[in-house]
Backbone as JSON Lines, residues from 0, in Angstrom:
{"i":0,"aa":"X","n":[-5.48,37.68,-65.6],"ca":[-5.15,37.82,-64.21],"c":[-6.26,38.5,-63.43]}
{"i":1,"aa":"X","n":[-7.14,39.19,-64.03],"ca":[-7.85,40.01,-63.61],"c":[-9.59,39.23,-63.6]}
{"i":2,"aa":"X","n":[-9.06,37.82,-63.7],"ca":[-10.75,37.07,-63.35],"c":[-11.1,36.92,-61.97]}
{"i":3,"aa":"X","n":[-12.8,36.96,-62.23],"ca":[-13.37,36.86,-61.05],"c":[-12.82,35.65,-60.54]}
{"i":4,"aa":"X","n":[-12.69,34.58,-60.93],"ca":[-12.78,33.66,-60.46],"c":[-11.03,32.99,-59.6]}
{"i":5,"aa":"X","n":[-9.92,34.12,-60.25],"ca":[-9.11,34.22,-59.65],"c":[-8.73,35.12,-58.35]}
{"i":6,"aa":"X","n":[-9.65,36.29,-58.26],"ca":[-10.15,37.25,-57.48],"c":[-10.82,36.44,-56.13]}
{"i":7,"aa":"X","n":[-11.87,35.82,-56.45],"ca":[-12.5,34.87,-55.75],"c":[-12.03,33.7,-54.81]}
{"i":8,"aa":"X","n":[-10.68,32.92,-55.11],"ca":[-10.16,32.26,-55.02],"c":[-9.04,32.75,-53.82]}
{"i":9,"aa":"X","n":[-8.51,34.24,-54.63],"ca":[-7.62,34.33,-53.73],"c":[-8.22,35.26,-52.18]}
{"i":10,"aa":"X","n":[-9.26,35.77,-52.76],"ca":[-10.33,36.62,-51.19],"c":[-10.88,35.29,-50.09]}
{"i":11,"aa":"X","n":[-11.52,34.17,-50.55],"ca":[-11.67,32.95,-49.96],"c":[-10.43,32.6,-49.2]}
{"i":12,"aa":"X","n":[-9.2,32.16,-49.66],"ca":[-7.79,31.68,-49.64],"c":[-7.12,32.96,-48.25]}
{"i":13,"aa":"X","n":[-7.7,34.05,-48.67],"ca":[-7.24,35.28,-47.52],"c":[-8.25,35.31,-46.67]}
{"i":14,"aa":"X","n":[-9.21,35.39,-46.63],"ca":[-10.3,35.22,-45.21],"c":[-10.07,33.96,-44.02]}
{"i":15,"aa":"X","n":[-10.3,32.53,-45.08],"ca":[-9.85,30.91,-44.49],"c":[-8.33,30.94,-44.12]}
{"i":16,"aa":"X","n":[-7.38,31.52,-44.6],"ca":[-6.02,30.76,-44.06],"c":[-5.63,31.47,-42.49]}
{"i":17,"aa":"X","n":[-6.01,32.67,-42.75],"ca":[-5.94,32.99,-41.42],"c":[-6.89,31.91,-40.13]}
{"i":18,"aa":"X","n":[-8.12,31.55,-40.84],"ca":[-9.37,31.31,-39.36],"c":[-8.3,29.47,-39.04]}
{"i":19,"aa":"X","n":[-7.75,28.93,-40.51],"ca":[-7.67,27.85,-39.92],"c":[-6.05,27.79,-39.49]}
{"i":20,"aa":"X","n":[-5.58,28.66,-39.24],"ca":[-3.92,28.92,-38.59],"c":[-4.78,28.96,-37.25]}
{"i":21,"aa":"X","n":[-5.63,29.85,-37.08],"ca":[-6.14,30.59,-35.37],"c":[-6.72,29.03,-34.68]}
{"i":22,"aa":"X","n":[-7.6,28.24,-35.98],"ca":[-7.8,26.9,-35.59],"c":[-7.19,25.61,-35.32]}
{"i":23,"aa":"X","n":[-5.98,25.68,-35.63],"ca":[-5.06,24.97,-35.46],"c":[-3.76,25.35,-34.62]}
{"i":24,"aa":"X","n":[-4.11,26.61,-34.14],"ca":[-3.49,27.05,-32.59],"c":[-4.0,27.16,-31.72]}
{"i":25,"aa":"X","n":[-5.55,26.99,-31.75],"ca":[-6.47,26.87,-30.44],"c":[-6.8,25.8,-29.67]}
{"i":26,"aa":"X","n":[-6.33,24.35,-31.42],"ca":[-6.28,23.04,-30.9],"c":[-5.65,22.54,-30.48]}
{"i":27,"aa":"X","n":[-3.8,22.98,-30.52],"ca":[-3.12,22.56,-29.66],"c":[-2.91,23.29,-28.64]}
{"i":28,"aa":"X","n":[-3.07,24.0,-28.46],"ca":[-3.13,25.05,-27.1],"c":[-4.05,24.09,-25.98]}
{"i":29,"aa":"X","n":[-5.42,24.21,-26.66],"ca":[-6.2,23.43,-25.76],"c":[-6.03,21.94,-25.43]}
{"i":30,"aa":"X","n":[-5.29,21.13,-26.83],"ca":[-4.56,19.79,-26.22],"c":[-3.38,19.95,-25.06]}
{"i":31,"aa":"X","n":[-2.67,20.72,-25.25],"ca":[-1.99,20.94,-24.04],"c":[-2.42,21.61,-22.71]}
{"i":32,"aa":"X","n":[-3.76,22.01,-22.72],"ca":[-4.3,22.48,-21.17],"c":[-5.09,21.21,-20.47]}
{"i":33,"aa":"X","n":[-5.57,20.71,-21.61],"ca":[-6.03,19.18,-21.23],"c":[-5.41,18.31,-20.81]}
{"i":34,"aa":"X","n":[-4.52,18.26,-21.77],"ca":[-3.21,17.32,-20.75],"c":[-2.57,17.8,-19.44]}
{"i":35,"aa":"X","n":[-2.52,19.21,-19.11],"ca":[-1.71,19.45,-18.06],"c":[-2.56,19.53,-17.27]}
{"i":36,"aa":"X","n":[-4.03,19.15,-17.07],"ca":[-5.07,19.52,-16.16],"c":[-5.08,18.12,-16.03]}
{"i":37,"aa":"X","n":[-5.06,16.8,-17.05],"ca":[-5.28,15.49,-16.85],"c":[-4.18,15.31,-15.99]}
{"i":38,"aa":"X","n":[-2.81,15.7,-16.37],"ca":[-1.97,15.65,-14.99],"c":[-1.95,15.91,-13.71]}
{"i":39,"aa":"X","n":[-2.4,17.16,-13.88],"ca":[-2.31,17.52,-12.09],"c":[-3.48,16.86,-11.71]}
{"i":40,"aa":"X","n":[-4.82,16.23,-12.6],"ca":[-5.56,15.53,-11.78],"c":[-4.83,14.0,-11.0]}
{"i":41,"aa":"X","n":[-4.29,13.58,-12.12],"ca":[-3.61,12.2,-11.86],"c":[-2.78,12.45,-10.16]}
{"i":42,"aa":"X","n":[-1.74,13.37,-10.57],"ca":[-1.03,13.76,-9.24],"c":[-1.76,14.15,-8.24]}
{"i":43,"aa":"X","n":[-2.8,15.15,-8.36],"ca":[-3.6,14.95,-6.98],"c":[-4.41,13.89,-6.28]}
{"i":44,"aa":"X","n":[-4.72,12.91,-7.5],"ca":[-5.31,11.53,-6.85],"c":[-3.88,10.63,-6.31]}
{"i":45,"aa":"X","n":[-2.81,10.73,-6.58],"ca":[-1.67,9.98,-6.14],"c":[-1.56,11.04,-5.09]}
{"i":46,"aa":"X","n":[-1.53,11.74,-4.72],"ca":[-1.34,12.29,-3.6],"c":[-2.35,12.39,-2.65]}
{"i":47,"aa":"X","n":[-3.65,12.13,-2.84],"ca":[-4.54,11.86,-1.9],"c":[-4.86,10.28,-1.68]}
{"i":48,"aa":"X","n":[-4.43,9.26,-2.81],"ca":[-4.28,8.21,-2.61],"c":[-2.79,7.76,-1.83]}
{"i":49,"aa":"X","n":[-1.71,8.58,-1.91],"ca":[-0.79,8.58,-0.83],"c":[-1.23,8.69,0.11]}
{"i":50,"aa":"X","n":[-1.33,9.64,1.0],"ca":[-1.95,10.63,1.86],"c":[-3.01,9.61,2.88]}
{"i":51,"aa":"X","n":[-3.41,8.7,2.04],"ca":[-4.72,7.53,2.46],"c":[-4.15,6.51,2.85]}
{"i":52,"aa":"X","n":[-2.39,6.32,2.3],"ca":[-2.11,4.97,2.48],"c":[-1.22,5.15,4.4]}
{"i":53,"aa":"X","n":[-0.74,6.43,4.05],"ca":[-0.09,7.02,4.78],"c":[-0.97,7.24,6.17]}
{"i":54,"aa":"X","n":[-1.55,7.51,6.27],"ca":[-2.74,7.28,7.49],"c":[-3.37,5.78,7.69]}
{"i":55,"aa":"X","n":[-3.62,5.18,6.8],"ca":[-3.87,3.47,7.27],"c":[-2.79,3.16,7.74]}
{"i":56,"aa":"X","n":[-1.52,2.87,7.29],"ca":[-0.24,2.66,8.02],"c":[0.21,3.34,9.26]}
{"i":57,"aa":"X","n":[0.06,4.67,9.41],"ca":[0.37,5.54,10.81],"c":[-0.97,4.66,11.59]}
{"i":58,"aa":"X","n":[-2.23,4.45,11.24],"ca":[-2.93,3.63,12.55],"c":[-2.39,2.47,12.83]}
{"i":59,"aa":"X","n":[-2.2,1.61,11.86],"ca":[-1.8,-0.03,11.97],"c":[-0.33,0.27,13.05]}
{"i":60,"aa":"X","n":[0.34,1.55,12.75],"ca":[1.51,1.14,13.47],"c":[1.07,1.67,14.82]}
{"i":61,"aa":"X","n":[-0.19,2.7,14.97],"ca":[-0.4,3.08,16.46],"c":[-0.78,1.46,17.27]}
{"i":62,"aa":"X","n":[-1.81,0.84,16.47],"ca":[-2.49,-0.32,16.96],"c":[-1.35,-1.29,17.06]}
{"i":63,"aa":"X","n":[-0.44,-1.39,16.61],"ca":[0.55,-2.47,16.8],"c":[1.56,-1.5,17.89]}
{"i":64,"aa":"X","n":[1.61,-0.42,18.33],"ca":[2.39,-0.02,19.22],"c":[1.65,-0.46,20.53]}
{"i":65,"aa":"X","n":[-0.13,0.1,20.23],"ca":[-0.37,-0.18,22.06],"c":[-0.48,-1.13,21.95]}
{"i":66,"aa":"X","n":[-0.65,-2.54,20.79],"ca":[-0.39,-4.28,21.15],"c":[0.56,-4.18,22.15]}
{"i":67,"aa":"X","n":[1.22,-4.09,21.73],"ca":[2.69,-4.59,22.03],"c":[3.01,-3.39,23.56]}
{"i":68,"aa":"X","n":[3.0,-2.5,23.58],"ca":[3.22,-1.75,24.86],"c":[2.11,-1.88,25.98]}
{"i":69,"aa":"X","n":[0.73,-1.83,25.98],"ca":[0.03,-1.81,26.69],"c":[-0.78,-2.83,26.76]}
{"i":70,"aa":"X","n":[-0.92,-3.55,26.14],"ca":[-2.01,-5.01,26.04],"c":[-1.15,-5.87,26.74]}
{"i":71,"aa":"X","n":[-2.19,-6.47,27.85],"ca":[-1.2,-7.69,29.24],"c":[-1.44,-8.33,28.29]}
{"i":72,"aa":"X","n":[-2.31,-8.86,27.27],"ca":[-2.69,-10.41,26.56],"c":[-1.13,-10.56,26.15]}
{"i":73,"aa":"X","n":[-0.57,-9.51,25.61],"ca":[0.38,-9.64,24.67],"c":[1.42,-9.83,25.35]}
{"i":74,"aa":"X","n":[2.08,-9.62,26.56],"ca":[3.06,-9.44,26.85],"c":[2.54,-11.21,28.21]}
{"i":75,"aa":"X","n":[1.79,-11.35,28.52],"ca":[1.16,-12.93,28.98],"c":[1.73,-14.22,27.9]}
{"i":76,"aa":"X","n":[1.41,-13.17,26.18],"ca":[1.36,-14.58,25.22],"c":[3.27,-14.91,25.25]}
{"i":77,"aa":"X","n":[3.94,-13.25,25.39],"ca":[5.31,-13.61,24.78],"c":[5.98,-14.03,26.15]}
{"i":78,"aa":"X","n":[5.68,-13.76,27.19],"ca":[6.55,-14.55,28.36],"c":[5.65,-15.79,29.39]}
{"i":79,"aa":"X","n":[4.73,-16.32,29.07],"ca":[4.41,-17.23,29.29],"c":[5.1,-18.7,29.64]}
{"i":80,"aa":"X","n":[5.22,-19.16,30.8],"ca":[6.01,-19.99,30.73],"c":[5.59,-21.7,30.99]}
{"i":81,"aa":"X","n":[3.76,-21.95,31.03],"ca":[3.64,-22.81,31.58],"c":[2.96,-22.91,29.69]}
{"i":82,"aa":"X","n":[2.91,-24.16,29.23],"ca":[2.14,-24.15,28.46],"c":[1.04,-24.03,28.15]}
{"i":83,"aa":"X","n":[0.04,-24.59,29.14],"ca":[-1.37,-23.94,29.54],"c":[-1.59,-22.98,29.28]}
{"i":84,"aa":"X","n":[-0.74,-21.93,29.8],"ca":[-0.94,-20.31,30.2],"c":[-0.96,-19.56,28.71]}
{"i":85,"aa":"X","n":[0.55,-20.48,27.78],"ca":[0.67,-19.66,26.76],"c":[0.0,-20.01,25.54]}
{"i":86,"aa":"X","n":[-0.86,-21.26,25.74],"ca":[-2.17,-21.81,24.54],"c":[-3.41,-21.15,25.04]}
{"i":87,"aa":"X","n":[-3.21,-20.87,26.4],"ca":[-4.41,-20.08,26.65],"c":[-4.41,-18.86,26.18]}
{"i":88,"aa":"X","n":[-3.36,-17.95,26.42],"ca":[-2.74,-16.58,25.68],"c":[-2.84,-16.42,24.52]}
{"i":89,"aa":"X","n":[-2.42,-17.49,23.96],"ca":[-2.36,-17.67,22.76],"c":[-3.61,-17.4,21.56]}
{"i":90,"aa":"X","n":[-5.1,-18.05,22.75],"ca":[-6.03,-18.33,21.77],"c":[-6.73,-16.8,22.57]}
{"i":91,"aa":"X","n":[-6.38,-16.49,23.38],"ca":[-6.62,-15.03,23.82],"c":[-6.45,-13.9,22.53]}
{"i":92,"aa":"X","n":[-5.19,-14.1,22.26],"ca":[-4.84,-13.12,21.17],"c":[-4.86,-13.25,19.98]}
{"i":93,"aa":"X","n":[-5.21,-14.54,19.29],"ca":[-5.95,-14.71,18.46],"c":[-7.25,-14.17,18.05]}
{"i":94,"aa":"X","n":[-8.11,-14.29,18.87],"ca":[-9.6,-14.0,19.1],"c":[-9.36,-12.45,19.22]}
{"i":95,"aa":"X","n":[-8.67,-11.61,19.88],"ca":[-8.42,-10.2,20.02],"c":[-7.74,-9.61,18.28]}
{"i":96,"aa":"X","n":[-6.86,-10.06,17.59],"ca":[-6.06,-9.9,16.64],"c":[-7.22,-10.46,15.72]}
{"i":97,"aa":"X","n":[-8.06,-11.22,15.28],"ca":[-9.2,-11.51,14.33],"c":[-9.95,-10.63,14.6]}
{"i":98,"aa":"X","n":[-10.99,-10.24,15.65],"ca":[-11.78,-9.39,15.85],"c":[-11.24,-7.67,15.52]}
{"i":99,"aa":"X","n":[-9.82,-7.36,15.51],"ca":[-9.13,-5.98,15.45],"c":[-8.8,-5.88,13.44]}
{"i":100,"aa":"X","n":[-8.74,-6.96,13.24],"ca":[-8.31,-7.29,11.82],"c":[-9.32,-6.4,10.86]}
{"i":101,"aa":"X","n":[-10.47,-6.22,11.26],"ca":[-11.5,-5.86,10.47],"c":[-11.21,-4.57,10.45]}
{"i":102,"aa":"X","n":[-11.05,-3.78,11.71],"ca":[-10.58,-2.07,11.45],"c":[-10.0,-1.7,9.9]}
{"i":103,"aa":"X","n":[-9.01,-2.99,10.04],"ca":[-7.69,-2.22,9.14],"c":[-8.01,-2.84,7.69]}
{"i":104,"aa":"X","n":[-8.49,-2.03,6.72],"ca":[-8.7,-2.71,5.73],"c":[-7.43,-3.03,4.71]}
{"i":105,"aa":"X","n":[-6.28,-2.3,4.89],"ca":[-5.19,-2.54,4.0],"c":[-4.45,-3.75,4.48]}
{"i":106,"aa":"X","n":[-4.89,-4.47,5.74],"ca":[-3.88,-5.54,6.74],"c":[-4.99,-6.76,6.34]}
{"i":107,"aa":"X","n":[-3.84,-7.9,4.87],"ca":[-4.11,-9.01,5.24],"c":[-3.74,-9.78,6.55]}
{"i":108,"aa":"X","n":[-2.87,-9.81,7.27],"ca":[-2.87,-10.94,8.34],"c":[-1.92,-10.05,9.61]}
{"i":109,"aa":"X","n":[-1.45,-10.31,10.61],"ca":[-1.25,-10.54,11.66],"c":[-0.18,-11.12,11.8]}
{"i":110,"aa":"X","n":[0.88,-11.05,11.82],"ca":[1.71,-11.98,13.08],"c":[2.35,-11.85,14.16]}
{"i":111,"aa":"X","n":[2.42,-12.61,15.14],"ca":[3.21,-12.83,15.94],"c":[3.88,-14.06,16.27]}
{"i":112,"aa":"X","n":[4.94,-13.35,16.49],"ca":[6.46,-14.98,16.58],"c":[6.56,-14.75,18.22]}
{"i":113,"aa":"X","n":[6.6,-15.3,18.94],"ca":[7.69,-15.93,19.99],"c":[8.59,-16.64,19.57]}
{"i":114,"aa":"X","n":[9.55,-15.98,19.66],"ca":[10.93,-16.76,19.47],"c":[11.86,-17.51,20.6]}
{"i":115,"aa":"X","n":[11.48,-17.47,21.87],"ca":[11.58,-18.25,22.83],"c":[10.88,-20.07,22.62]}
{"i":116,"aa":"X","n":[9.87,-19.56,21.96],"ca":[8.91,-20.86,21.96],"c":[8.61,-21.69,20.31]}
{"i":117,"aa":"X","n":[9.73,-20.95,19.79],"ca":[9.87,-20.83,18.24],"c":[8.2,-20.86,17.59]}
{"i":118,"aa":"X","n":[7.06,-20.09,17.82],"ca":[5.92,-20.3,17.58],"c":[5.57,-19.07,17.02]}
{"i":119,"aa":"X","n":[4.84,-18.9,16.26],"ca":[3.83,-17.88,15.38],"c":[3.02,-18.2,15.41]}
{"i":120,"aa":"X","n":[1.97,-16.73,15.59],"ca":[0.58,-16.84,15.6],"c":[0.62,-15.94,14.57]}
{"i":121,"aa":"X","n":[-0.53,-16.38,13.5],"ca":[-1.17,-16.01,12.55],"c":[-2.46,-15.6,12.29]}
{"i":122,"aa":"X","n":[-3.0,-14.42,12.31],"ca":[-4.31,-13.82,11.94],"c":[-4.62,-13.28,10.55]}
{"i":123,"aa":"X","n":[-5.13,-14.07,9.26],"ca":[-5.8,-13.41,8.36],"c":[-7.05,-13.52,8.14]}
{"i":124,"aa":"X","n":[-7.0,-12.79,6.92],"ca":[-8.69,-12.44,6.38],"c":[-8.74,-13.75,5.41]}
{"i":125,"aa":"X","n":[-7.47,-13.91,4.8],"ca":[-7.81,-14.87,3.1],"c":[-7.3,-16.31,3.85]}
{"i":126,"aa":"X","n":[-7.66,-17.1,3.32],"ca":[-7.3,-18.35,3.08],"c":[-5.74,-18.82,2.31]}
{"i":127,"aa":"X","n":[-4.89,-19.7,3.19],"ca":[-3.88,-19.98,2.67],"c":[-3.26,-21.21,2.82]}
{"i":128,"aa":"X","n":[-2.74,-22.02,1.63],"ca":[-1.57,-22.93,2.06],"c":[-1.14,-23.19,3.26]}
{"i":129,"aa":"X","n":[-0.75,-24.68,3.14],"ca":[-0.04,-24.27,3.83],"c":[1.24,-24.14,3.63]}
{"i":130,"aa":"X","n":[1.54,-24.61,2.71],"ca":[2.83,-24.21,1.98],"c":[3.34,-22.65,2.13]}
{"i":131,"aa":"X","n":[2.34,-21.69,1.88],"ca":[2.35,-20.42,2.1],"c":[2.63,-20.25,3.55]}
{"i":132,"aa":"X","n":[2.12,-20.7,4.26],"ca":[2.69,-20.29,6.3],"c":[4.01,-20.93,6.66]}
{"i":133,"aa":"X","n":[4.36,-21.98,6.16],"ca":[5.55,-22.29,6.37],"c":[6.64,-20.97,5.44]}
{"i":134,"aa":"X","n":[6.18,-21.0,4.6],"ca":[7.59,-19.96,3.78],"c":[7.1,-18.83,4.5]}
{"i":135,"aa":"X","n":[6.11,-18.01,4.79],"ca":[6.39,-17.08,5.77],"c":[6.77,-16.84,7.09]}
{"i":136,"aa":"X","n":[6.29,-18.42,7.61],"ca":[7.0,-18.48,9.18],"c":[8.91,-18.16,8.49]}
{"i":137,"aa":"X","n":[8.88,-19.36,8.17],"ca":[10.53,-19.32,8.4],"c":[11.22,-17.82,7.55]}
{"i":138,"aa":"X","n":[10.1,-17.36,6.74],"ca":[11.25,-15.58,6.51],"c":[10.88,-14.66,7.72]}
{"i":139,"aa":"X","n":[9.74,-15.03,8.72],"ca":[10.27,-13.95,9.67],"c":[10.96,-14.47,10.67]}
{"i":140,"aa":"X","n":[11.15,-15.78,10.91],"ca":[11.7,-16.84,12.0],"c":[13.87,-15.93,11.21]}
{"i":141,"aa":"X","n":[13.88,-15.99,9.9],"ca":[15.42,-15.72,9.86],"c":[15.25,-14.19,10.15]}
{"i":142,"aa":"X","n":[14.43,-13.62,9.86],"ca":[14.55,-12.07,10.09],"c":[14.88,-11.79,11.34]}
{"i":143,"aa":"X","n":[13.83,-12.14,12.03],"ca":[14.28,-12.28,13.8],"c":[15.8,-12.42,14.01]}
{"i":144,"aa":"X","n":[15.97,-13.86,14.0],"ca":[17.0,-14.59,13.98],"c":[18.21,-13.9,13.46]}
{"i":145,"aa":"X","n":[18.44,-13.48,12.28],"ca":[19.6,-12.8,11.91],"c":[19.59,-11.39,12.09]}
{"i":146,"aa":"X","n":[18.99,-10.71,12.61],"ca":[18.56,-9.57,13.25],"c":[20.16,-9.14,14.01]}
{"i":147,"aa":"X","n":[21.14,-8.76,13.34],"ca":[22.49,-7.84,13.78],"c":[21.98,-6.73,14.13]}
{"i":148,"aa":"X","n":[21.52,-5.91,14.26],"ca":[21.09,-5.02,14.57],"c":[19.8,-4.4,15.97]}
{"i":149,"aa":"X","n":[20.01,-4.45,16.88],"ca":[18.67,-4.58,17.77],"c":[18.28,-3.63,17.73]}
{"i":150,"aa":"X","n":[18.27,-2.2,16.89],"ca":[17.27,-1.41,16.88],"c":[16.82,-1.38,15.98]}
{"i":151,"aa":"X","n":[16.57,-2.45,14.94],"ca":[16.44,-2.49,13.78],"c":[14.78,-2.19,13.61]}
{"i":152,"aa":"X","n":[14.28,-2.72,14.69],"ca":[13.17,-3.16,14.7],"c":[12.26,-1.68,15.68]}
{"i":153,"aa":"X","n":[12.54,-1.31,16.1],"ca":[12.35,-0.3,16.89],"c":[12.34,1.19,16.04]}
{"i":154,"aa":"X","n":[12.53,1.5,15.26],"ca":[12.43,2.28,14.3],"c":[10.77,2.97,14.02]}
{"i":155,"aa":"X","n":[10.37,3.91,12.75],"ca":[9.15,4.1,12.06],"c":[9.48,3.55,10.96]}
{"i":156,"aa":"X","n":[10.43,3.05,10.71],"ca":[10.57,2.45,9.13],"c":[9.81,1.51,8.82]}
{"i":157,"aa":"X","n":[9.1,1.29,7.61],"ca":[8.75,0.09,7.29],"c":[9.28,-0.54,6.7]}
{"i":158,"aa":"X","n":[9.47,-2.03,6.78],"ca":[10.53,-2.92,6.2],"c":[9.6,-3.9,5.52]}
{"i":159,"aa":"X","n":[10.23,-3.64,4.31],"ca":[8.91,-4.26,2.95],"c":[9.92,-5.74,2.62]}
{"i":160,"aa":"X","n":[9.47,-6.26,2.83],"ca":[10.11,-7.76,2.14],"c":[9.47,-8.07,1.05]}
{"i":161,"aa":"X","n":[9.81,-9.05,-0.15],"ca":[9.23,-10.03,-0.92],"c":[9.5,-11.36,-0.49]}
{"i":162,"aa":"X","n":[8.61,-12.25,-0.39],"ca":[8.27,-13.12,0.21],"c":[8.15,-14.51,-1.41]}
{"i":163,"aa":"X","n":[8.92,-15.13,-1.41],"ca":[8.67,-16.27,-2.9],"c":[7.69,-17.44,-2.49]}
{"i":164,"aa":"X","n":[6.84,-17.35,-2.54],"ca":[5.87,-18.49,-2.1],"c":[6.5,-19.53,-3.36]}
{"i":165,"aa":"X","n":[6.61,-20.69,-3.02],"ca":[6.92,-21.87,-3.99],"c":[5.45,-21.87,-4.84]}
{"i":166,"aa":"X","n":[5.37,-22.15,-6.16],"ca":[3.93,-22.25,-7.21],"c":[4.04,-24.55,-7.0]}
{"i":167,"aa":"X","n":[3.5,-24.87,-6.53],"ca":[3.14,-26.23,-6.72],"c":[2.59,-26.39,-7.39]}
């Protein structure tokens, strides 16, 4: 009982078991500060990537408020009554709504319906079907249209639809 080499064994065995307990609580300690630092990074990029979406949208809705409240083009295109007047309006606010399109980088397209004249005008950036403009005319042509509600629209809410484009 009294060999070196059992002596040896167990002084090694008492120096090491302690360093690799301290080493194997420093590694998960530190896996868990890593992770909770990889988190709050994640959450602060979702919150400054919120924060980003949330300000492109508060402009798009300022720019679609003074459309619509203060722009004569706009209020020429929706009560227009000679046809002339309202293809002229028409390509008025086109040309104004393409040229404004570029500000907003999160806004593929543009619309506007007259529903007096059952007509939409359309402003995008991408290229589309036309299969694609018809299924979007007619989901905002029923939105309008079944519209029970007249302040529906008058709100800050945003009203997110899904839209089924047919796959041909």
């Amino acid at each position: 009982m009294n060999s070196i080499r059992l002596k040896l064994m167990l002084g090694v065995l008492i120096l090491t078991l302690p360093l690799i307990t301290i080493l194997i609580y420093y590694s998960v300690y530190s896996t868990k500060v890593v992770r909770n630092q990889v988190a709050d990074s994640y959450k602060n990029m979702m919150i400054l990537y919120m924060s980003q979406v949330d300000n492109s949208l508060e402009d798009i809705d300022k720019y679609m408020t003074n459309t619509v409240v203060v722009d004569s083009d706009f209020d020429s295109y929706q009560l227009s009554n000679l046809d002339y007047d309202f293809n002229f309006n028409k390509i008025v606010m086109f040309n104004k709504l393409l040229n404004d399109i570029g500000m907003f980088k999160s806004v593929n397209a543009f619309f506007l319906y007259a529903p007096e004249r059952d007509d939409m005008l359309r402003v995008t950036r991408d290229r589309v079907t036309i299969e694609e403009e018809e299924t979007i005319f007619h989901v905002i042509k029923q939105t309008v249209d079944s519209n029970t509600n007249p302040n529906r629209f008058n709100t800050k809410i945003w009203d997110v639809q899904k839209i089924m484009i047919p796959i041909i």
